[in-house]
DOTOR-436608 format. One record per residue (C-alpha): z, y, x; residue number from 1; residue in one letter. Coordinates in pm, 1 decimal. Layout:
! residues N
{{Z, Y, X}, NUM, 'A'}
...
***
This chain:
! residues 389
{{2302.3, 3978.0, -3470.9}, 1, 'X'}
{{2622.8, 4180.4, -3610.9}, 2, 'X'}
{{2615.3, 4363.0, -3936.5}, 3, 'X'}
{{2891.7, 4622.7, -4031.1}, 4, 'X'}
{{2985.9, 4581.0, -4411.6}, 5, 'X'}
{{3242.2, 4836.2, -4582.5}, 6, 'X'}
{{3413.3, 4807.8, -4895.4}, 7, 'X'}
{{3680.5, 5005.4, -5043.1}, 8, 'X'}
{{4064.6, 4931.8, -5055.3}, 9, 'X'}
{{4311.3, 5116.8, -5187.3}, 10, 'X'}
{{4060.5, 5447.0, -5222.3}, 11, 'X'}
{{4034.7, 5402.6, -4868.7}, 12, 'X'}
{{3650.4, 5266.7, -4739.0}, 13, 'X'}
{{3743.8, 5040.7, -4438.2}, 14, 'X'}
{{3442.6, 4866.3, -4223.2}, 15, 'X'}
{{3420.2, 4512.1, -4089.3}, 16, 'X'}
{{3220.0, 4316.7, -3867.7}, 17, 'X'}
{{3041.7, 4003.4, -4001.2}, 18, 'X'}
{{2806.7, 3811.8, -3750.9}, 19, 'X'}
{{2481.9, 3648.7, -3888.2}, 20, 'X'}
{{2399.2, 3345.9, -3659.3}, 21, 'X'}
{{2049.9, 3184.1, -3648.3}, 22, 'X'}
{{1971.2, 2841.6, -3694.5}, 23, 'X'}
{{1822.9, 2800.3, -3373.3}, 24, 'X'}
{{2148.3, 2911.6, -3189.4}, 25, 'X'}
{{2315.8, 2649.4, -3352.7}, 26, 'X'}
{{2104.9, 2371.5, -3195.2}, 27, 'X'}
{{2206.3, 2325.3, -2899.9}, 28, 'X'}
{{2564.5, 2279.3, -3069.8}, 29, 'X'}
{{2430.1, 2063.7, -3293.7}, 30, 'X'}
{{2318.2, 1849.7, -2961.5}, 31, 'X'}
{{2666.4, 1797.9, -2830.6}, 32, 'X'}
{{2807.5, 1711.4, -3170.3}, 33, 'X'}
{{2546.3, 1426.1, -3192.2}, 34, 'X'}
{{2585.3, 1336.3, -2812.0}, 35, 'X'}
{{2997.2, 1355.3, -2889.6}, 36, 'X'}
{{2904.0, 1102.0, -3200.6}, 37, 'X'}
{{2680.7, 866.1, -3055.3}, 38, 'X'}
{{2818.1, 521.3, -2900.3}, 39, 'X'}
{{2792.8, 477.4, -2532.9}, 40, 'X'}
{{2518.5, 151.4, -2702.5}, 41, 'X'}
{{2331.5, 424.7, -2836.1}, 42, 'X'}
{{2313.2, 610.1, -2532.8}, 43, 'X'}
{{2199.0, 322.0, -2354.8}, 44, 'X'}
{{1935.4, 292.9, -2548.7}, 45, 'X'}
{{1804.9, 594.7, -2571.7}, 46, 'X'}
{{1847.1, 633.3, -2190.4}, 47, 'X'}
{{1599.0, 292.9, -2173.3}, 48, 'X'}
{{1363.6, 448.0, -2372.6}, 49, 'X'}
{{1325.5, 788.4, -2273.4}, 50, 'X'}
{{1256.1, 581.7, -1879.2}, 51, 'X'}
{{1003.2, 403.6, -2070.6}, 52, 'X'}
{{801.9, 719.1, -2165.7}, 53, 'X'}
{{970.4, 996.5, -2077.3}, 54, 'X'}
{{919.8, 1187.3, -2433.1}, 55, 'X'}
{{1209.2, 1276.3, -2596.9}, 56, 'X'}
{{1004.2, 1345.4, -2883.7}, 57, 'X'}
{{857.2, 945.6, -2866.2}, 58, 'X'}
{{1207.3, 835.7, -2838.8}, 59, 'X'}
{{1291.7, 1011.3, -3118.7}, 60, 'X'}
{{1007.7, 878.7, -3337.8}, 61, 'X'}
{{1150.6, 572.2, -3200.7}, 62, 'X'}
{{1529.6, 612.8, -3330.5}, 63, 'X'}
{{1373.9, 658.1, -3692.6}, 64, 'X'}
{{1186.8, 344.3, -3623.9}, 65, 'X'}
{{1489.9, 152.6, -3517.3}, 66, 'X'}
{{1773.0, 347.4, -3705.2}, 67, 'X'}
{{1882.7, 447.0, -4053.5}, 68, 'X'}
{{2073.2, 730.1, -3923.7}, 69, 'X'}
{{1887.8, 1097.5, -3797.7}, 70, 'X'}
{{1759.1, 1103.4, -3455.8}, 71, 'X'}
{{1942.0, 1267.4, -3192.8}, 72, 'X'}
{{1770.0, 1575.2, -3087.5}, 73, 'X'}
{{1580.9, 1633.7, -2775.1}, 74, 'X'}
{{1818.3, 1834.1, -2607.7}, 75, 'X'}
{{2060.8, 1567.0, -2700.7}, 76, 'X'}
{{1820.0, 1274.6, -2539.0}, 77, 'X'}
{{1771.5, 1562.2, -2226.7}, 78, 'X'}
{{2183.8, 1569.5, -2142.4}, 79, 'X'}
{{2223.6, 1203.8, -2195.4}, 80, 'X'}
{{1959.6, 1152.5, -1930.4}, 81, 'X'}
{{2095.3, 1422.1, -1764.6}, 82, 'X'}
{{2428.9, 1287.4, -1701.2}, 83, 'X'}
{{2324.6, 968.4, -1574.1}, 84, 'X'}
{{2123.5, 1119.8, -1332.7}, 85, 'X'}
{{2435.5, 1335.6, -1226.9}, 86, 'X'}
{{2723.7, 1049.3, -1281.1}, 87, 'X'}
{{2543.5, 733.0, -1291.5}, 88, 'X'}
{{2666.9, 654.0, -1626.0}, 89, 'X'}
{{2611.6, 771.5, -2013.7}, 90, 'X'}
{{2989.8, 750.7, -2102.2}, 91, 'X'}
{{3148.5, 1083.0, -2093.6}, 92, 'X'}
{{3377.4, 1188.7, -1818.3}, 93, 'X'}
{{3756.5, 1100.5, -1884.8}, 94, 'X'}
{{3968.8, 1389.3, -1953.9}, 95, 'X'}
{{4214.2, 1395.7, -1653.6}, 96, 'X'}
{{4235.1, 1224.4, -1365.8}, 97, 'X'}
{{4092.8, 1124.6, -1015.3}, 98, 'X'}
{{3763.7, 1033.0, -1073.1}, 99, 'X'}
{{3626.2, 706.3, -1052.4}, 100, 'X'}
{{3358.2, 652.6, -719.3}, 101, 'X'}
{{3016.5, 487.4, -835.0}, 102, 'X'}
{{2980.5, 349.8, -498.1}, 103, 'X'}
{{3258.5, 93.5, -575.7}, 104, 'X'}
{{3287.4, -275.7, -381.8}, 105, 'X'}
{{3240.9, -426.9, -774.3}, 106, 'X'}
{{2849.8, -186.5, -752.4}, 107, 'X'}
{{2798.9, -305.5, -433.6}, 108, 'X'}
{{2792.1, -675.9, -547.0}, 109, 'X'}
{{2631.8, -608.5, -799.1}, 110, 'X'}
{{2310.7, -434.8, -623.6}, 111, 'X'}
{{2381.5, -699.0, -349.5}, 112, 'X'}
{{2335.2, -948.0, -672.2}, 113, 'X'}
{{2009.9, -765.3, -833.5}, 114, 'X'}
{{1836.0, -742.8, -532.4}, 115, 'X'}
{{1882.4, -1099.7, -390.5}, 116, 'X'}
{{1771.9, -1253.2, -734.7}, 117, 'X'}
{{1445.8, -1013.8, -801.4}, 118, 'X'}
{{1378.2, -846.4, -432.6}, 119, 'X'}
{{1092.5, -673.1, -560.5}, 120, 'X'}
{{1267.3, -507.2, -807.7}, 121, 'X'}
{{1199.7, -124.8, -858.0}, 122, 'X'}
{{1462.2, 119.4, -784.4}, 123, 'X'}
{{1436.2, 239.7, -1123.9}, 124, 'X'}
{{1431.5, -95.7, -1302.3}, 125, 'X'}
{{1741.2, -191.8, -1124.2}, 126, 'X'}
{{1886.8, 187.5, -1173.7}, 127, 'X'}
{{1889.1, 140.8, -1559.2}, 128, 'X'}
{{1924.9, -261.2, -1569.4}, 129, 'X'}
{{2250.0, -161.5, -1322.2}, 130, 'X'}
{{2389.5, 178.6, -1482.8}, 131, 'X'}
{{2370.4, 300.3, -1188.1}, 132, 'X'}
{{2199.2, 646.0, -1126.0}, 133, 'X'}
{{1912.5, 662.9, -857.3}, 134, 'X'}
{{2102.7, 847.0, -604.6}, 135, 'X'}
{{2402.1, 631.3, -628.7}, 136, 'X'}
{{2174.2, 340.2, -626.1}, 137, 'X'}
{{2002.0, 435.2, -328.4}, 138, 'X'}
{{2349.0, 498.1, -139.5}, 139, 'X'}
{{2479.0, 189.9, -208.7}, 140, 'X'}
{{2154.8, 3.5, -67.6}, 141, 'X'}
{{2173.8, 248.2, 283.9}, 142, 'X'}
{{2538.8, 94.0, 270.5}, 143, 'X'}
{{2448.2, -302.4, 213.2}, 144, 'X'}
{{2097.4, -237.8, 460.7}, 145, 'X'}
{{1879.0, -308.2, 227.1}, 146, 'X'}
{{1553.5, -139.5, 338.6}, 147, 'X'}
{{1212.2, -105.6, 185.8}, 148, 'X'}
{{911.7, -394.1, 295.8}, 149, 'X'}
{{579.7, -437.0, 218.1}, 150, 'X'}
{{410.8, -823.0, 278.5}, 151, 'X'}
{{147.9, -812.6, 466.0}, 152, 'X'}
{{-174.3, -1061.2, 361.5}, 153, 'X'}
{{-228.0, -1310.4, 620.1}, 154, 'X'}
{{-620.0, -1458.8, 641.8}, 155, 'X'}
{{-589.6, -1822.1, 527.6}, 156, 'X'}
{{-587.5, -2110.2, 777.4}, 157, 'X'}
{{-719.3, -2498.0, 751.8}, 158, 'X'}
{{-519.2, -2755.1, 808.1}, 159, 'X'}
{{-725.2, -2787.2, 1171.4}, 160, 'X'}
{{-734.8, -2442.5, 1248.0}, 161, 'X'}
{{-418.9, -2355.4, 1442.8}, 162, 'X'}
{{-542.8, -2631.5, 1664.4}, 163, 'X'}
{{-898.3, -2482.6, 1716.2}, 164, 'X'}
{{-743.0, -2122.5, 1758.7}, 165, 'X'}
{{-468.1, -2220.2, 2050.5}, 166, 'X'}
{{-739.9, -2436.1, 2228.1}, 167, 'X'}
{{-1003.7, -2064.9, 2223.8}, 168, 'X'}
{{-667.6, -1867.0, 2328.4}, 169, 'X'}
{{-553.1, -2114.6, 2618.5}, 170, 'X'}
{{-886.8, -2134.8, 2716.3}, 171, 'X'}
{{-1008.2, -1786.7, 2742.8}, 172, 'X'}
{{-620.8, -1695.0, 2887.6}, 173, 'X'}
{{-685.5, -1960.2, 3190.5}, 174, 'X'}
{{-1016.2, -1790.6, 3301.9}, 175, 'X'}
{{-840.6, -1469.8, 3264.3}, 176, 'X'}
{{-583.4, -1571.6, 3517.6}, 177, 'X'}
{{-806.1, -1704.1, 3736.1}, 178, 'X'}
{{-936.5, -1339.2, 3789.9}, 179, 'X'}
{{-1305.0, -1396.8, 3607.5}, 180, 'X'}
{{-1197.5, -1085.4, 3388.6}, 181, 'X'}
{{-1369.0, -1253.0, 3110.3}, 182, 'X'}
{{-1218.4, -1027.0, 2842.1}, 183, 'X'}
{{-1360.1, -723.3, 2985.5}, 184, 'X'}
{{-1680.4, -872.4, 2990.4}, 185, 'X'}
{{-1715.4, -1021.2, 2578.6}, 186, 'X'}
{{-1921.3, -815.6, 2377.2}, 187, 'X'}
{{-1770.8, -922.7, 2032.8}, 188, 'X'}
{{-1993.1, -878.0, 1716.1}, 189, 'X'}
{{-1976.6, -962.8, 1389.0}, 190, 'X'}
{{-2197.6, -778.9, 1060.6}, 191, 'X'}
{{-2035.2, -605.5, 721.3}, 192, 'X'}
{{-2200.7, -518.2, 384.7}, 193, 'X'}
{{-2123.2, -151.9, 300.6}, 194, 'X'}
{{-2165.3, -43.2, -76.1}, 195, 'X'}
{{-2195.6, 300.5, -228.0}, 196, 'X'}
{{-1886.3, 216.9, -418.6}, 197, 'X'}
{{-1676.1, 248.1, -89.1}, 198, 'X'}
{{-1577.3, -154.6, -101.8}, 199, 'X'}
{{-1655.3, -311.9, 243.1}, 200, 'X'}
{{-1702.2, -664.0, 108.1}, 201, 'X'}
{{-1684.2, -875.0, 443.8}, 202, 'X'}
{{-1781.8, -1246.4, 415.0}, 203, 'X'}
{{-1442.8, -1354.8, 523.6}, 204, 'X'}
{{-1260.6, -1102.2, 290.9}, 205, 'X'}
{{-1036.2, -1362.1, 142.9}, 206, 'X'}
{{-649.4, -1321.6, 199.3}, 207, 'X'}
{{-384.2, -1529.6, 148.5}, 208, 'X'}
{{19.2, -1527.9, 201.1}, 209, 'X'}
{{272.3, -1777.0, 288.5}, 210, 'X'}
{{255.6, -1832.4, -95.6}, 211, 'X'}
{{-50.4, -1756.7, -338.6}, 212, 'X'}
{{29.8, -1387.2, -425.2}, 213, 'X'}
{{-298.0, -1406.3, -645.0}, 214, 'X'}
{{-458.4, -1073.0, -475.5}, 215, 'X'}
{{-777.9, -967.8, -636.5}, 216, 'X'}
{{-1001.0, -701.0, -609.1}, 217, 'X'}
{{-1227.9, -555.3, -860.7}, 218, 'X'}
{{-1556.6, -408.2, -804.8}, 219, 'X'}
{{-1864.8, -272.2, -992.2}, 220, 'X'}
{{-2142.8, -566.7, -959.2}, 221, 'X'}
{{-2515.4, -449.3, -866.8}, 222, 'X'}
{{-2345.4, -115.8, -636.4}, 223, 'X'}
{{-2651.3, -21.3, -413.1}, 224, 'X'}
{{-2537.6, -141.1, -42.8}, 225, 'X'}
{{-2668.7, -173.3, 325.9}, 226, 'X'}
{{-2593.8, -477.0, 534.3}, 227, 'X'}
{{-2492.8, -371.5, 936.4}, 228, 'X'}
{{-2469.3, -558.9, 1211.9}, 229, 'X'}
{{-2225.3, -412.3, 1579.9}, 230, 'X'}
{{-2106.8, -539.3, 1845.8}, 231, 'X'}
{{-1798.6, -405.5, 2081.3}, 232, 'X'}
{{-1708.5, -414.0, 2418.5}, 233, 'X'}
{{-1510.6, -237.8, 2671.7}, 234, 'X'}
{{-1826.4, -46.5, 2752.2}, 235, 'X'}
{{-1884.0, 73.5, 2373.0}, 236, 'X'}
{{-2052.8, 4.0, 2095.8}, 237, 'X'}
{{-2400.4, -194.6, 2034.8}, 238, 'X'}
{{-2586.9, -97.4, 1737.0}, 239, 'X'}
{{-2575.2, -31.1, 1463.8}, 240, 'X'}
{{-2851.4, -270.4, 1317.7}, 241, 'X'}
{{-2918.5, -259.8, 950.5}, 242, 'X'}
{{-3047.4, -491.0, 707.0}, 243, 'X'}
{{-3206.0, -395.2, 342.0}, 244, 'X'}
{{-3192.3, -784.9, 206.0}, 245, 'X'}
{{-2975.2, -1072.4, 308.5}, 246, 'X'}
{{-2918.2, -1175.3, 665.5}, 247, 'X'}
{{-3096.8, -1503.1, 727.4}, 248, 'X'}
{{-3112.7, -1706.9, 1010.9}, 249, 'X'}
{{-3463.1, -1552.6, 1118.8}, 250, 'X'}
{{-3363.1, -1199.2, 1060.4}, 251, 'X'}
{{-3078.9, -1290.1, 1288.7}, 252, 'X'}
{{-3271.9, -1471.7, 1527.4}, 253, 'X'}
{{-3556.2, -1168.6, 1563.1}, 254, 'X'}
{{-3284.1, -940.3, 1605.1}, 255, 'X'}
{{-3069.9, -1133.9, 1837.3}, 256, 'X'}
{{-3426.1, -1168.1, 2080.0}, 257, 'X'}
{{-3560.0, -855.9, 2028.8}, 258, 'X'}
{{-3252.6, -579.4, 2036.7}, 259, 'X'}
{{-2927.6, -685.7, 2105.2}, 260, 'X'}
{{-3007.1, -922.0, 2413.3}, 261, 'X'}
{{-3191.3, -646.3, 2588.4}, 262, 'X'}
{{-2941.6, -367.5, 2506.6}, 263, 'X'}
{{-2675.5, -566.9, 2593.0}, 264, 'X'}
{{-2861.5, -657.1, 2971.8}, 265, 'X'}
{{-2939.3, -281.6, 2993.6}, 266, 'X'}
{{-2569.0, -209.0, 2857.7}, 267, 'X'}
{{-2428.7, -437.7, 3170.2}, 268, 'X'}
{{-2676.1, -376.7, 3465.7}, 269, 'X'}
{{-2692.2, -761.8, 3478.2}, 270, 'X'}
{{-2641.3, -1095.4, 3347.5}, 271, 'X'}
{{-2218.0, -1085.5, 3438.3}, 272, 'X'}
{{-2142.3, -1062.2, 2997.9}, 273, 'X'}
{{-2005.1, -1249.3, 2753.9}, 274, 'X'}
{{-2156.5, -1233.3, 2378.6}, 275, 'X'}
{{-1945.2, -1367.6, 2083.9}, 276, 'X'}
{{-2035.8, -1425.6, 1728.6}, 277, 'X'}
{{-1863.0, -1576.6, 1400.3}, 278, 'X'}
{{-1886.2, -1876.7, 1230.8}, 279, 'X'}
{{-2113.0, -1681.6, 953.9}, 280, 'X'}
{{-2413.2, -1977.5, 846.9}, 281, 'X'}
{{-2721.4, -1740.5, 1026.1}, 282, 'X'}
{{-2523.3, -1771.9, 1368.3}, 283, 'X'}
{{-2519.0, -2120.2, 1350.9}, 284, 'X'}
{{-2869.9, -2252.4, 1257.4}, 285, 'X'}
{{-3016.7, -2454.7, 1553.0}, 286, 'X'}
{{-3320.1, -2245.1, 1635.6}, 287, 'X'}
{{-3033.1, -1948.4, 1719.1}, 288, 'X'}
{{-2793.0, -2169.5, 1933.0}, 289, 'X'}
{{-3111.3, -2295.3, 2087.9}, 290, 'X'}
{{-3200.7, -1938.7, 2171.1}, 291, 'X'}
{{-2870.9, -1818.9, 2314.5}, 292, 'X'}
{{-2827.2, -2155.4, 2572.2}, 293, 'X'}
{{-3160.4, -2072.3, 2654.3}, 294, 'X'}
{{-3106.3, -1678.4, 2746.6}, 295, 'X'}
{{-2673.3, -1711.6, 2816.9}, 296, 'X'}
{{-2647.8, -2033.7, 2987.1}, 297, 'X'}
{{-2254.2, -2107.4, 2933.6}, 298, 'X'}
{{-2186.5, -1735.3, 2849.2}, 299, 'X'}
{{-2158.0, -1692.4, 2464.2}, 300, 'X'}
{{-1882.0, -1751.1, 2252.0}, 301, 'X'}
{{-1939.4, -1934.6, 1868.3}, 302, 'X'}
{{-1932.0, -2238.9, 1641.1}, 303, 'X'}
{{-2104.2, -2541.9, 1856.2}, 304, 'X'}
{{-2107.1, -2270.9, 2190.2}, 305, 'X'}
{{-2014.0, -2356.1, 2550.6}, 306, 'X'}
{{-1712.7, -2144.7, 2398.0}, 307, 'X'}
{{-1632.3, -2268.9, 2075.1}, 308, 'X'}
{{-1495.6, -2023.2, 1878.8}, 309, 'X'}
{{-1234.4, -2080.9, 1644.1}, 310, 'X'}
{{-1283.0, -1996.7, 1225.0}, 311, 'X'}
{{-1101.6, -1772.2, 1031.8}, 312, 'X'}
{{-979.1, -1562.7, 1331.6}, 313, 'X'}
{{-1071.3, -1223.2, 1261.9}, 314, 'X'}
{{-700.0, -1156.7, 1422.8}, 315, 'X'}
{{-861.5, -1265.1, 1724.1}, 316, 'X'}
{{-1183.8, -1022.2, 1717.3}, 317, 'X'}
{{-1129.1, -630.0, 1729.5}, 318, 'X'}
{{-1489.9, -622.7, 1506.3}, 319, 'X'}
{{-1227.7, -709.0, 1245.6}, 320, 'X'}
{{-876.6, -586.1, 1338.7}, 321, 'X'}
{{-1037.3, -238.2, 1442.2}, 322, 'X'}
{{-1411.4, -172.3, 1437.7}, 323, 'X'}
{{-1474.5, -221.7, 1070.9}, 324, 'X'}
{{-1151.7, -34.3, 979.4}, 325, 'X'}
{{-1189.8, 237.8, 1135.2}, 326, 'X'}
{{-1592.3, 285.1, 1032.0}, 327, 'X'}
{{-1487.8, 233.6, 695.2}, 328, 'X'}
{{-1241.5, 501.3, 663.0}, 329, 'X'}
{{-1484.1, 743.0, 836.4}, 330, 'X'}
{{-1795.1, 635.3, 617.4}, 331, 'X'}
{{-1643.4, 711.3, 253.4}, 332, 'X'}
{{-1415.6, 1027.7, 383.2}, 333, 'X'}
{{-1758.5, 1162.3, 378.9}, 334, 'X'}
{{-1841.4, 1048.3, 28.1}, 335, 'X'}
{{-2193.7, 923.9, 120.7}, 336, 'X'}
{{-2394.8, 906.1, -261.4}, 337, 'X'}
{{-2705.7, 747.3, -164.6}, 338, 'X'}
{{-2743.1, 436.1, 73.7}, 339, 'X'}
{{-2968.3, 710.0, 318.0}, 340, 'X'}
{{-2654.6, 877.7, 309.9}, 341, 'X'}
{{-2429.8, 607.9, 374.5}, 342, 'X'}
{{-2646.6, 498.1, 673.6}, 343, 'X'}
{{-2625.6, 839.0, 808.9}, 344, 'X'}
{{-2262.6, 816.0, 823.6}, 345, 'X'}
{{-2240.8, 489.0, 981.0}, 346, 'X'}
{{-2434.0, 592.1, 1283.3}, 347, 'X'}
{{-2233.4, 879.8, 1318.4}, 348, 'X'}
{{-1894.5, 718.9, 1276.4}, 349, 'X'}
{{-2021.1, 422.5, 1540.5}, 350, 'X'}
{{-2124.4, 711.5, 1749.7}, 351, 'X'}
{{-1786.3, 863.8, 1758.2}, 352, 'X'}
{{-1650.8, 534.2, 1855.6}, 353, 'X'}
{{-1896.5, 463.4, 2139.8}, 354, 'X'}
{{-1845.4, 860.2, 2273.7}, 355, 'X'}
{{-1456.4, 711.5, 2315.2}, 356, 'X'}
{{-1543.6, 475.5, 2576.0}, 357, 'X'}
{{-1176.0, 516.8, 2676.5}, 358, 'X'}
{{-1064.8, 402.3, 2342.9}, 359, 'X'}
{{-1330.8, 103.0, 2367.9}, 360, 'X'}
{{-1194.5, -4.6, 2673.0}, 361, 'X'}
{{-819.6, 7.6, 2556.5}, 362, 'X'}
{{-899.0, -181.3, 2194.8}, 363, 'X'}
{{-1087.3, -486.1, 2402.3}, 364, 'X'}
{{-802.6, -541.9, 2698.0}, 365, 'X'}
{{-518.7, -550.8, 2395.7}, 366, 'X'}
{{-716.3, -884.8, 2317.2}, 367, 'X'}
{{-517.3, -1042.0, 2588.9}, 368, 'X'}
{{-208.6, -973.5, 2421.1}, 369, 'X'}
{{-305.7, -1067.1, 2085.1}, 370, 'X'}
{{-430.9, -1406.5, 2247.8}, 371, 'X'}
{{-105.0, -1471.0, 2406.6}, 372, 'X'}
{{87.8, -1429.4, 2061.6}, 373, 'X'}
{{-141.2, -1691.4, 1879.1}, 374, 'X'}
{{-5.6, -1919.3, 2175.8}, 375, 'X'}
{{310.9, -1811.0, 2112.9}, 376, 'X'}
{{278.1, -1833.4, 1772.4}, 377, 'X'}
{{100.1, -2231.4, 1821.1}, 378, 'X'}
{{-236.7, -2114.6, 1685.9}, 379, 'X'}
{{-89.1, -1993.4, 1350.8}, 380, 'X'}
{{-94.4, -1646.1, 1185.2}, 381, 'X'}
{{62.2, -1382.0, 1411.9}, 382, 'X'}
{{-4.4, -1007.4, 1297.9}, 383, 'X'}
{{294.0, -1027.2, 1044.5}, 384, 'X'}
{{509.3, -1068.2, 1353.1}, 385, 'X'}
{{394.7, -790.6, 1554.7}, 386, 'X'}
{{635.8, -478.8, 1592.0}, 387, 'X'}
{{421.4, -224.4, 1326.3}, 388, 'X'}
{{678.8, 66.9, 1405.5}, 389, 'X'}
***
């Protein structure tokens, strides 16, 4: 704001201008005094703790914590991170003079350093640990090839089950060469306990790496659920069956004699099929093996079958490397609140499947492949290997 003042000199009244200047107009002077006083420690410092809660106002509090002297002010703390973000470092610019490239052989090794010690290192950890801003940072990695990977968790394997798995894949590989077309003709089943909570909680839900990464995952105890039981074959989808209380070995049994064998004899137009089941404990009581050599002489798949199949494979079944995926994800994008609801949506999302009998068909005959990579692979863990691009 400007003021005109006169006074009189010499008899004569002469007029000058005097400027009035606020307080707040002097802040963000103020700023770059403080900024031009503070050490290129102290900008450090604050730069690490404005990235811890970026609130200049917190960091501030913080500085009166820490310091005797005042605190810098926010719009200081804003052009401090400000310049790092724009130069990669708090230290003011030199005065004259080529400037000096972040992307330097001596940051190179150093990012080549950070990231071979701590590989799962943020960007931003490593961008404030380094000096070096995120842009610059993320240069010099598209220079060195670092790229961005996520593990993926690998089912856990016995110390017998690689064997187990090769001798299923060899076997079922040989009658496939031999023209029986016994993959086409599997129906593959398996059952999954839905909850309202949108968990899938699957009795072989347990995952392990190469090394324990100590996954867990938290749910809410007591969640209203519904058991279901499918099966899958290149002809579509059997079921879904549902169960209100645990799955015994009777339940199983009833269901196995009076649904599923005749759908799946109605399903085929004869007795030319396949059936496959886990090693889950109500597949394997005595009275249920019993049943199936009695109804699929030499033509079902599962622990103690004319086919044994191998535990801890659900790489090897597309109930679990497809089915279940896929009905999950189509289940709780609908939200379901009660488990009538949730029911609802089941049918409808195996429906959609079994409409897709092209998609059926395409999921079952990529078994083949997957079989051939566990042989490759000597029985062990192979889905980390396939080409996900």
């Amino acid at each position: 704001m400007e003021e005109r003042e006169t006074e009189e000199v010499g008899g004569r009244s002469t007029t000058k201008n005097t400027a009035t200047v606020s307080a707040a107009s002097l802040l963000p002077c103020i700023g770059v005094m403080m900024a031009g006083n503070l050490t290129n420690d102290q900008r450090k410092w604050i730069l690490k703790q404005y990235w811890k809660t970026e609130n200049a106002e917190k960091v501030r509090q913080k500085w009166a914590e820490e310091f005797d002297t005042p605190s810098p002010s926010r719009q200081t703390i804003y052009r401090i991170r400000d310049k790092f973000d724009e130069t990669g470092s708090v230290c003011n610019a030199p005065k004259s003079g080529r400037p000096v490239s972040i992307t330097t052989q001596e940051n190179e090794m150093l990012v080549r350093q950070a990231f071979t010690e701590s590989p799962k290192k943020s960007k931003q950890r490593a961008s404030v640990e380094l000096g070096i801003s995120c842009r610059s940072l993320s240069r010099i990695m598209q220079r060195l090839g670092l790229k961005m990977y996520r593990p993926r968790l690998l089912h856990g394997l016995l110390e017998d089950d690689p064997d187990r798995r090769l001798q299923f894949c060899e076997v079922v590989l040989n009658e496939e060469r031999q023209g029986s077309g016994i993959i086409d003709k599997i129906t593959w089943s398996d059952e999954a306990h839905f909850k309202l909570s949108g968990a899938v909680n699957r009795h072989n839900c347990v995952y392990y790496s190469r090394e324990n990464p100590h996954v867990m995952i938290e749910g809410q105890l007591n969640q209203p659920g519904i058991t279901v039981w499918a099966g899958l074959s290149c002809k579509g989808v059997l079921g879904p069956i549902f169960f209100h209380t645990s799955v015994t070995h009777d339940l199983y049994l009833n269901m196995l004699r009076d649904t599923v064998l005749p759908q799946l004899q109605r399903q085929h137009d004869n007795d030319d099929f396949f059936f496959q089941q886990d090693e889950a404990h109500p597949h394997c009581a005595v009275t249920v093996r019993e049943f199936l050599d009695e109804q699929l002489p030499n033509r079902w798949i599962g622990r103690r079958g004319p086919v044994e199949w191998p535990p801890r494979s659900p790489d090897l079944t597309p109930m679990d490397f497809f089915f279940w995926g896929v009905v999950k994800d189509k289940v709780f994008s609908r939200k379901p609140r009660t488990v009538d609801d949730m029911i609802h949506c089941i049918r409808e999302a195996c429906q959609e499947i079994d409409d897709n009998k092209e998609l059926c068909a395409k999921v079952c005959s990529n078994i083949a492949s997957r079989l051939q990579e566990c042989v490759n692979n000597e029985g062990r863990q192979f889905e980390h290997l396939r080409d996900c691009t």
